[in-house]
SERO-4910 file (N, C-alpha, C, O; in steps of 0.05 Angstrom, whole numbers):
BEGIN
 pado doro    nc1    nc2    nc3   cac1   cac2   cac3    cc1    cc2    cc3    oc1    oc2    oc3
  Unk    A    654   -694   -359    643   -668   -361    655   -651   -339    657   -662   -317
  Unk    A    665   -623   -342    666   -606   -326    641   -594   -312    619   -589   -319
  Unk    A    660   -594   -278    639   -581   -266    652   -556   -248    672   -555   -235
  Unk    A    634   -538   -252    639   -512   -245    624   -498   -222    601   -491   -227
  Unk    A    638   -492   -192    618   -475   -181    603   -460   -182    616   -439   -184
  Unk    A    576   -453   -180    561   -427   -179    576   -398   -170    578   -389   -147
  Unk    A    583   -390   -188    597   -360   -170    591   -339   -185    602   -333   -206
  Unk    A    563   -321   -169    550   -306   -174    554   -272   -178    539   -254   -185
  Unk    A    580   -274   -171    594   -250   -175    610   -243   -206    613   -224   -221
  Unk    A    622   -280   -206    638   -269   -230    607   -273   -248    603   -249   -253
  Unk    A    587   -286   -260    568   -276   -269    561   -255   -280    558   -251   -304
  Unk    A    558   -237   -259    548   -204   -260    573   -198   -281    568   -194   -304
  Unk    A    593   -198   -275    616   -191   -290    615   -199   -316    624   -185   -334
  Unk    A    605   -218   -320    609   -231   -355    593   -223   -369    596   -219   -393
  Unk    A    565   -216   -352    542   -199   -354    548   -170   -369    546   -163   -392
  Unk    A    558   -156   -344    567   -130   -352    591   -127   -374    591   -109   -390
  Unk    A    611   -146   -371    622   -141   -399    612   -153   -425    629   -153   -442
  Unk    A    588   -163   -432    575   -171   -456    558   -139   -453    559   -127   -475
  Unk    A    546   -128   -436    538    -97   -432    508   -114   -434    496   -114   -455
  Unk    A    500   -126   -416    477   -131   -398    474   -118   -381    491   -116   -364
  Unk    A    445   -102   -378    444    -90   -353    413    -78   -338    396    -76   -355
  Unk    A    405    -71   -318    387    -69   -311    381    -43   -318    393    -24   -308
  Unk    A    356    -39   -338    349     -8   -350    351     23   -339    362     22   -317
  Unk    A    347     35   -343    353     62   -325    324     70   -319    321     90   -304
  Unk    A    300     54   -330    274     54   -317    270     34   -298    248     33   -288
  Unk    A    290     15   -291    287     -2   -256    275    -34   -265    275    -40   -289
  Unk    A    271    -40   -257    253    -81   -257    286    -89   -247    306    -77   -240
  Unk    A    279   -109   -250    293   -138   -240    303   -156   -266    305   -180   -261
  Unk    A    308   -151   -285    310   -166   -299    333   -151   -324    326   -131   -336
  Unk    A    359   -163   -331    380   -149   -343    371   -147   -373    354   -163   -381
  Unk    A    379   -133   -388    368   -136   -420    393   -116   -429    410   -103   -418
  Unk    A    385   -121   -457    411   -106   -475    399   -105   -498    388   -124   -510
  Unk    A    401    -80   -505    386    -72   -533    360    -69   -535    350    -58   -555
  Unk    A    345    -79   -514    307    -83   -515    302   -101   -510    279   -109   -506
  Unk    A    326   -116   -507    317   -157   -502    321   -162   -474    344   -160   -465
  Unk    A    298   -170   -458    306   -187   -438    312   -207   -433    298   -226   -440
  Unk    A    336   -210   -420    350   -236   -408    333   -252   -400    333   -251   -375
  Unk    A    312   -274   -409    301   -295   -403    296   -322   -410    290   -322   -434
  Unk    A    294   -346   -401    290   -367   -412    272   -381   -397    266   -376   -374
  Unk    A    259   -407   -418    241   -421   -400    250   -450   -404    252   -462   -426
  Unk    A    259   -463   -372    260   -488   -366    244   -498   -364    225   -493   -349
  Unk    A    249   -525   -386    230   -542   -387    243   -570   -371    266   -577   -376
  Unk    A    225   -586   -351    235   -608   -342    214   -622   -329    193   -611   -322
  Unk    A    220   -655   -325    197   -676   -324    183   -666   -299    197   -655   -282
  Unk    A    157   -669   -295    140   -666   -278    149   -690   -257    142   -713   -264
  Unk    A    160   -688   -238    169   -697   -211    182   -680   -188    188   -657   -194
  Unk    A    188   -689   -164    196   -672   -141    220   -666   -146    227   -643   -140
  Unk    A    239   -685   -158    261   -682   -158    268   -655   -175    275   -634   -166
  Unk    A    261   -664   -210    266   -646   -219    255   -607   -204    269   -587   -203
  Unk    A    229   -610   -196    218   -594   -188    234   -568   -171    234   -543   -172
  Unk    A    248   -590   -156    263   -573   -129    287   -567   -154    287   -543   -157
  Unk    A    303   -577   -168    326   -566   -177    312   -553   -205    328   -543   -220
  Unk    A    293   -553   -212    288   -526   -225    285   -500   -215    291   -479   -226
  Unk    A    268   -506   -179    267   -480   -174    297   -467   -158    302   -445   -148
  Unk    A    313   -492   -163    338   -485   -155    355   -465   -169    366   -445   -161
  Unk    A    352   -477   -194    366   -464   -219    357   -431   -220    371   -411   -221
  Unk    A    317   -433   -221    312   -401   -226    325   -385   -203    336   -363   -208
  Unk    A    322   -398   -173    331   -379   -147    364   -366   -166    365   -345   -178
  Unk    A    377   -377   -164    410   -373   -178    403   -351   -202    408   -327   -202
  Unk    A    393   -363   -215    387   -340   -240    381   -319   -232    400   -303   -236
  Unk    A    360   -307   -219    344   -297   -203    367   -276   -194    370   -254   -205
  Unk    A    381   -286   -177    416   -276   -167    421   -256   -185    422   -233   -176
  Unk    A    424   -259   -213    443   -248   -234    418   -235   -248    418   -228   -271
  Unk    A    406   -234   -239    380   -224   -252    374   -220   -280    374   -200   -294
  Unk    A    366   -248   -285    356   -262   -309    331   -283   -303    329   -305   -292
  Unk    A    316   -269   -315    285   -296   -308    288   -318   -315    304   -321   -333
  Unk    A    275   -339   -307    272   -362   -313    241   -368   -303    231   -390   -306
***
């Protein structure tokens, strides 16, 4: 499997050229067309997973997309 660094800049970019973007009424959260950018992770109830889910949302979070 490929593995790829987190790089939160080019993100925004792939973002903005699909024309994601944060509304001209303000929040935190990018959308296109009426849809906001969100998903919900699902993962086993333990520490482990725990910390790298809230790992995952902090990152998201970055590019501003909920989780």
């Amino acid at each position: 499997m490929t593995s790829y660094d987190f790089d939160q800049e080019r993100a925004r970019q792939i973002l903005a050229a699909a024309e994601y973007s944060i509304g001209a009424e303000g929040g935190a959260i990018k959308s296109k067309d009426g849809v906001s950018l969100q998903f919900q992770l699902l993962v086993p109830n333990d520490d482990y997973h725990k910390a790298l889910a809230e790992q995952i949302q902090t990152d998201w979070a970055g590019i501003s997309v909920q989780v």
